[in-house]
C-alpha positions, 0 to 999 in steps of 0.5 A, a space after each residue: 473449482 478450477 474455472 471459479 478460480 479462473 474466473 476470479 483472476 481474469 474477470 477484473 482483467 477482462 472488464 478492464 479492457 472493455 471499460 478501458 479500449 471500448 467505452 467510445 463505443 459502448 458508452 459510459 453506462 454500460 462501461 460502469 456496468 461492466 466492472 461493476 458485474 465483474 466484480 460482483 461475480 468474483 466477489 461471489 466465487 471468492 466466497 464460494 472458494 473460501 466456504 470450499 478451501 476453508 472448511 473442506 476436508 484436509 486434502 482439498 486445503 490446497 491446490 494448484 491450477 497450471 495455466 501454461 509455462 511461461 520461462 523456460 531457461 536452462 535451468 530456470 523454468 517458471 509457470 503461471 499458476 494459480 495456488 489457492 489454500 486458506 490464505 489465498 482464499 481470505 485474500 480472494 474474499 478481502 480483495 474482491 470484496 472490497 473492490 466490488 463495493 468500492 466499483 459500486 460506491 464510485 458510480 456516485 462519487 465520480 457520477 460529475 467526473 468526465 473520465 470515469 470509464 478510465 476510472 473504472 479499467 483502472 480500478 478493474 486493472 489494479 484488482 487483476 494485478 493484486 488477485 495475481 499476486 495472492 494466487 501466485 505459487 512462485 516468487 516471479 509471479 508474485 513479483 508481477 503482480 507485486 509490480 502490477 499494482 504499482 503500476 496501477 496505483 500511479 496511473 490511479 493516485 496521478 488520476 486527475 492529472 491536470 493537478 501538479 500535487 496529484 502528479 507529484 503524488 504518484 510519482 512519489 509513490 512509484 519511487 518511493 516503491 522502487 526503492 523497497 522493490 530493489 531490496 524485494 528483487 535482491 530477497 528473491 534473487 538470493 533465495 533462488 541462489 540458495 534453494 535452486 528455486 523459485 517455487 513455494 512449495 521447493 523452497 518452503 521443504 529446503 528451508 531448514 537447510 537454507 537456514 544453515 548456509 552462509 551468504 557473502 553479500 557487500 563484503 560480510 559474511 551472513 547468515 544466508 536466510 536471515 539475509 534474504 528475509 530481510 531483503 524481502 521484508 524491505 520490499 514489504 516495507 515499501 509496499 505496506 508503507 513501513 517506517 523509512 518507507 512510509 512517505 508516499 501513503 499519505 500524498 497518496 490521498 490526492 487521489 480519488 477517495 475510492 483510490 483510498 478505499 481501494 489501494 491504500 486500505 485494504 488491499 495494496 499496501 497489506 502485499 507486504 503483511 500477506 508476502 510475509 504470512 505466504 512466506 512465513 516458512 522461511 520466517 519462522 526459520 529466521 529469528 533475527 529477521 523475525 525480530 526485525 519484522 517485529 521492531 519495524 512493525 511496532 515502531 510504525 504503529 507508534 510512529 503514524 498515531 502520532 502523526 494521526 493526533 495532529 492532522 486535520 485534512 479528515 483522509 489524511 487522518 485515516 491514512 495515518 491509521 492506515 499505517 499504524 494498524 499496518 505496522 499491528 500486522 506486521 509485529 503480529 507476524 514478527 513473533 510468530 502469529 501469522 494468523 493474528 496478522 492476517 486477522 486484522 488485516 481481514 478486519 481492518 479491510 472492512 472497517 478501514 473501507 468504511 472509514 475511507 468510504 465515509 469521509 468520501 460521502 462527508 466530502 461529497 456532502 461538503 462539496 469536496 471540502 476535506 479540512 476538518 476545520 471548516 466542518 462541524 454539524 455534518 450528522 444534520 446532513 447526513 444522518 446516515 454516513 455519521 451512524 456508519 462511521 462511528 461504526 468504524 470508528 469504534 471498530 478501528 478503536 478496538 471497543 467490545 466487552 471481554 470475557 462475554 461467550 467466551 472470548 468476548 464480543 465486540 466490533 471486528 477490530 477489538 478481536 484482532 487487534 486484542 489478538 495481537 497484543 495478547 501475542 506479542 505478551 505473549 511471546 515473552 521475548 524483549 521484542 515482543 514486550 516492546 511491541 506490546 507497550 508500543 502497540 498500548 500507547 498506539 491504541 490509546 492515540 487511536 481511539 482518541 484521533 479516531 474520535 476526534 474526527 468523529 467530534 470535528 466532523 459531526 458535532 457543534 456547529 458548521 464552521 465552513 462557508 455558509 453557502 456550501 452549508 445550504 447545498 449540503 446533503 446526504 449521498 446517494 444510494 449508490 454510494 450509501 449501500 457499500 457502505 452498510 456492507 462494509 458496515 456489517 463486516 465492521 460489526 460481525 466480522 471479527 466475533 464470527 471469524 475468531 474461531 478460524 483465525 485464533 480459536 480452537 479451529 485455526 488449525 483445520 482452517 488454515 492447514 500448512 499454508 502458514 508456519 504451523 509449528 510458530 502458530 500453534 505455539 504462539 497462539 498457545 501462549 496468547 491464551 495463557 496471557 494474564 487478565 490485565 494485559 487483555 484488559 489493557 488495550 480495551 481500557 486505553 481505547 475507552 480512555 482515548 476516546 473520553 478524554 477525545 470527547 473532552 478535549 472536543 465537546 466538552 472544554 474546545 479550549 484545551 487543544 489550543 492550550 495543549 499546543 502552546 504549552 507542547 508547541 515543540 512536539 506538536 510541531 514534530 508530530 504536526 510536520 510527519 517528524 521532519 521525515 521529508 524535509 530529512 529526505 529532502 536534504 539528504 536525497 532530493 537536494 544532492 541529487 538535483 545538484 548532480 543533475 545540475 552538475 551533468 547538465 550545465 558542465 557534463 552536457 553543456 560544456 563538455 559534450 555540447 561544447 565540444 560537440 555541436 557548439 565546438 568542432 561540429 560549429 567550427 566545420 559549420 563555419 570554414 564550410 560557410 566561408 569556402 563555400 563562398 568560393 563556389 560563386 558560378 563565376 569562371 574567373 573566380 575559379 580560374 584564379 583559384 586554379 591559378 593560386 593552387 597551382 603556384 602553392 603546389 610548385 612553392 612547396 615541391 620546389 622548395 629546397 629540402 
C-alpha cells in the first residue's frame, strides 16, 4: 500500500519532467506517451487503494506514509507525509481519474498544436500539485500543493500566451487567488497559534478546547476557532470560486478546453469543498462559521445560474454550472453533511468532465467556433458527442425516477444533488431552509440552461458559416473514448455509490476522516424529510427543461420576447450582475491612480528629479565645464596656477 501511494503522488511529478525538460530528445510522441501511462497507472492504484481503505477492515481506515522531515524550527517541526483514509482516497480516484482521461482526450484535441509536450508537463504538473494537497497530513503541506495548483493553473489558463486575453486570464486568476490565500494563510497561522500545531490528527483532538478560546484580531475580540475557520474558508472561496471571489472562473475558459476539464471541473476549484470536508472537525466545532459556509454556498448556487440563463459562449455556460454545483457542495457542508458534499463533488467530476470535454469536441467539429449562435444542427455531425452529452446534461440536471430500489435511480447527479437538498431541509435551521429554496430555484435554471445548450447546439438548423459546415466532422477516437468513460460514471456513479456516501453504509466507509457526530446526525434527519421536499427538486429540473424546449424548439421567438419585456434583469444577469465593472471601480481604477501617482510624482519628480535629473545632472554638468580646463596646453595651466595663487593671497590677506 505504501509504494502504491507513492507511486500515485510522484508518477505525474515524474512524467512531467520528462515530457517537459526531455521532449527535444525523445520527440513529441513518446512525450504524450509518457504522461498519459503515468496517469493511467495512478489512475489503477487510486482504485486499487480506494477498494483497500474504502471497504477494509476498521483498523486499516487510515494510515500515514512518513517520507522524510522537512521543517525543523524550535518548536515548529513539519513532515512530508502522505495521509491516506476514505476521504484521500475518493480524491485519489476523482483527481486520477479525470486527469488520466483528460491526458488521453488532449492527444487529439492539441494533435495541430506545436507546444503540446509542454502541455502535457503542465497537465502532469498540476495533477502532482492537487495529489499533494489531498494526501496532505498538516496544513503546510496542503498549502504547498493548495499554491502548487495555483501556480500550474496560470501557466495553464496563460497557455497560448501569444493571446493578450488569455494572459490577462491567468493573471487574473492568480490574483484573484492571493487574495482568498492571504485569508487561507492567516486560517493556518491562528490555528497553529491556538493548538500548538499543525498536524490534523493534534489539532482535530484539541478542537473542543480551541473552540472555548477567545482571539484578539484587528481590534475585536473573537471567538478564537470561529475566527480561523472563517479564514480558512475565504481561502475555499478563492479556490472554489465562491461568490466575491468568483470572477476568475469564467475568463478562465481562454485556456485550452482540456485546462476546463481538468482545473476548472473536477479537481482545482473542488480544493476548497474537500479543505472544509478535511477540516470538518474543526467545522462542526464552529456554528457560525458553518452557517457562513452554508450561506456563501447557497448564494452562489443561485447567484451563477443566473448568469448561466444568459450566456452564450457554450464553455462559459458549463463554467457558470461550475460555480453554482460548487456552491451545492459547499452549503452540503455548511449544515453538517460532509458526505453529501463530497457525494456531489464525486459526481459532478464525471459529469461536469463530460460536459467540458463534449463542448471541446463540438468546437473541434466547428473548427474552434464557441458561440452558440452560430451552431445548430451539430448532432448531423457529430451523432456521438450529441448522445454523450445529453448524457451529462441530464445528469447535471438532476433526472432520475425516485422511490425505485430504495432510494430511486437515476443519472449521478439526481442522487447528490437530491441528497443535499434532502440535508439542507433537513436541518431544520433558517440557514438551511434557505439554502433549500436557494439551491430549488438553481436547479430549476439549471435544467433549463443546461437544455438550452443542448437546444442551440444540436437542434434546427446551422447558423454558422457555411464553409465550416462543409468541414465539420466527428472527433477522433481518441478524444471520443474519455468521454464514454466519463459517460459511464455520469450514468452509474451515483446510484452505485449511494450507499457509501449517504446510505446505511456511510459509517463503515468513511470512519473518523469526517465530523462523525455532525454526519450521522445530519444524514439521519435527511431521511426523515417529507415526501414533496425530495420531489421537489426533480419536478423543477423537469419543469426547466420543458419550458427550455419550448423557449428553444418549439416558439424560438419567446427569448427575444422575454428579453425586451425584462430587458433590465436580463442586462444584469447577461453582464455577470456588474461584478467586474464594481471591482473595477473600486479596485483596478485607484490602484492604477496610485501607481500613476508614485511613477509620474513619486518616481519622476521626486526621486528622478533629485537624483539623475537633479544634483547627479547638475555634477554631470560643472564636471563637463571643468573639464574643459584640462586642454593639455602649459599656458592654459599656468594661468590657472597663477589665477589660484592670487584667490588664496586675496583671501588670507583680507583683514578680518
Amino acid at each position: 500500500m505504501d509504494l502504491a501511494v507513492k507511486l500515485i503522488v510522484f508518477l505525474p511529478l515524474v512524467a512531467a519532467a520528462i515530457s517537459g525538460l526531455l521532449c527535444r530528445v525523445i520527440g513529441d510522441r513518446p512525450a504524450q506517451a509518457v504522461t498519459c501511462a503515468a496517469l493511467l497507472i495512478a489512475a489503477a492504484l487510486s482504485i486499487f487503494v480506494f477498494v483497500r481503505i474504502g471497504f477494509g477492515p476498521e483498523d486499516g481506515k487510515m494510515m500515514v506514509v512518513k517520507l522524510f522531515d522537512w521543517i525543523n524550527s524550535g518548536t515548529f517541526e513539519v513532515s512530508w507525509s502522505l495521509r491516506l483514509d476514505t476521504l484521500t482516497a475518493v480524491m485519489l480516484v476523482v483527481v486520477t481519474g479525470v486527469s488520466s482521461m483528460v491526458h488521453v482526450y488532449s492527444i487529439g484535441y492539441m494533435a495541430e498544436d506545436p507546444s503540446i509536450p509542454r502541455f502535457m508537463a503542465y497537465l502532469s504538473l498540476f495533477t502532482f500539485f492537487m495529489l499533494m494537497l489531498v494526501t496532505s497530513d498538516n496544513l503546510v503541506q496542503l498549502f504547498f500543493g493548495w499554491e502548487g495548483v495555483g501556480l500550474a493553473s496560470y501557466l495553464l489558463i496563460g497557455f497560448w500566451y501569444d493571446r493578450p486575453s488569455a494572459n490577462a486570464a491567468a493573471i487574473k486568476a492568480f490574483i484573484v487567488n492571493r487574495v482568498g490565500d492571504f485569508g487561507f494563510a492567516l486560517g493556518i497561522a491562528a490555528v497553529w497559534m491556538l493548538s500548538g500545531s499543525i498536524d490534523f490528527h493534534e489539532i482535530f483532538a484539541k478542537g473542543p478546547d480551541m473552540a472555548q478560546m477567545r482571539i484578539h484580531f484587528i481590534g475585536m475580540d473573537l471567538p478564537a476557532l470561529e475566527t480561523a475557520c472563517i479564514l480558512l474558508f475565504i481561502g475555499a472561496m478563492g479556490k472554489s470560486a465562491q461568490l466575491g471571489l468568483h470572477t476568475w472562473l469564467p475568463d478562465a475558459m481562454e485556456g485550452p478546453t482540456p485546462v476546463s476539464a481538468l482545473i476548472h471541473a473536477a479537481t482545482m476549484v473542488t480544493a476548497g469543498v474537500f479543505m472544509v470536508c478535511r477540516l470538518s472537525p474543526l467545522f462542526e466545532l464552529a456554528p457560525v462559521a458553518s452557517q457562513v459556509v452554508t450561506l456563501i454556498g447557497a448564494a452562489t448556487a443561485f447567484f451563477a445560474a443566473t448568469i448561466g440563463l444568459t450566456q452564450f459562449d457554450i464553455k462559459r455556460v458549463v463554467a457558470y454550472s461550475t460555480c453554482s454545483q460548487l456552491g451545492y457542495m459547499f452549503f452540503a457542508a455548511g449544515v453538517g453533511a460532509y458526505s453529501a458534499a463530497m457525494f456531489h463533488l464525486m459526481t459532478h467530476a464525471f459529469f461536469k468532465a463530460l460536459l467540458f470535454l463534449g463542448s471541446g469536441s463540438v468546437i473541434n467539429c466547428l473548427h474552434h467556433e464557441q458561440d452558440m449562435r452560430k451552431m445548430g444542427g451539430v448532432k448531423e455531425k457529430a451523432p456521438q458527442t450529441f448522445w454523450l452529452m445529453w448524457i451529462g446534461t441530464l445528469s447535471l440536471s438532476g433526472i432520475g425516477v425516485p422511490f425505485i430500489l430504495g432510494h430511486g435511480i437515476g443519472f449521478a447527479g439526481f442522487h447528490s444533488k437530491d441528497s443535499i437538498l434532502e440535508a439542507a431541509y433537513g436541518a431544520g435551521t433558517d440557514v438551511g431552509y434557505i439554502a433549500y429554496w436557494l439551491g430549488i430555484v438553481a436547479a430549476f435554471m439549471t435544467a433549463f440552461y443546461s437544455t438550452r445548450l443542448m437546444f442551440l447546439t444540436f437542434y434546427g438548423k446551422y447558423r454558422g458559416d457555411h464553409h465550416t459546415w462543409d468541414h465539420a466532422h466527428e472527433s477522433p477516437a481518441v478524444m471520443l473514448i474519455p468521454l464514454y468513460v466519463l459517460a459511464v460514471g455520469a450514468l452509474a456513479a451515483g446510484f452505485v455509490a449511494y450507499p457509501w456516501f449517504v446510505g446505511g453504509d456511510w459509517e463503515h466507509f468513511w470512519a473518523t476522516s469526517i465530523a462523525v457526530k455532525a454526519t450521522e446526525e445530519i444524514l439521519h434527519h435527511m431521511h426523515a424529510v417529507p415526501t414533496w421536499s425530495s420531489l421537489l427538486p426533480l419536478l423543477m429540473g423537469l419543469a426547466g427543461i420543458a419550458l427550455s424546449y419550448v423557449y428553444y424548439l418549439v416558439r424560438p421567438d419567446l427569448p427575444a420576447k422575454t428579453i425586451k419585456t425584462f430587458n433590465g434583469l436580463y442586462q444584469l444577469f447577461y453582464n455577470k450582475w456588474y461584478f467586474d465593472e464594481i471591482y473595477d471601480a473600486i479596485f483596478v481604477r485607484p490602484a492604477f491612480a496610485i501607481g500613476r501617482a508614485f511613477w509620474k510624482k513619486g518616481d519622476g519628480a521626486i526621486i528622478d528629479g533629485l537624483g539623475p535629473d537633479g544634483i547627479v545632472a547638475r555634477s554631470r554638468d560643472v564636471a563637463a565645464a571643468l573639464s574643459r580646463f584640462q586642454s593639455g596646453y602649459l599656458y592654459h595651466y599656468a594661468f590657472a596656477m597663477l589665477v589660484g595663487v592670487a584667490a588664496a593671497v586675496t583671501y588670507f590677506s583680507w583683514p578680518r
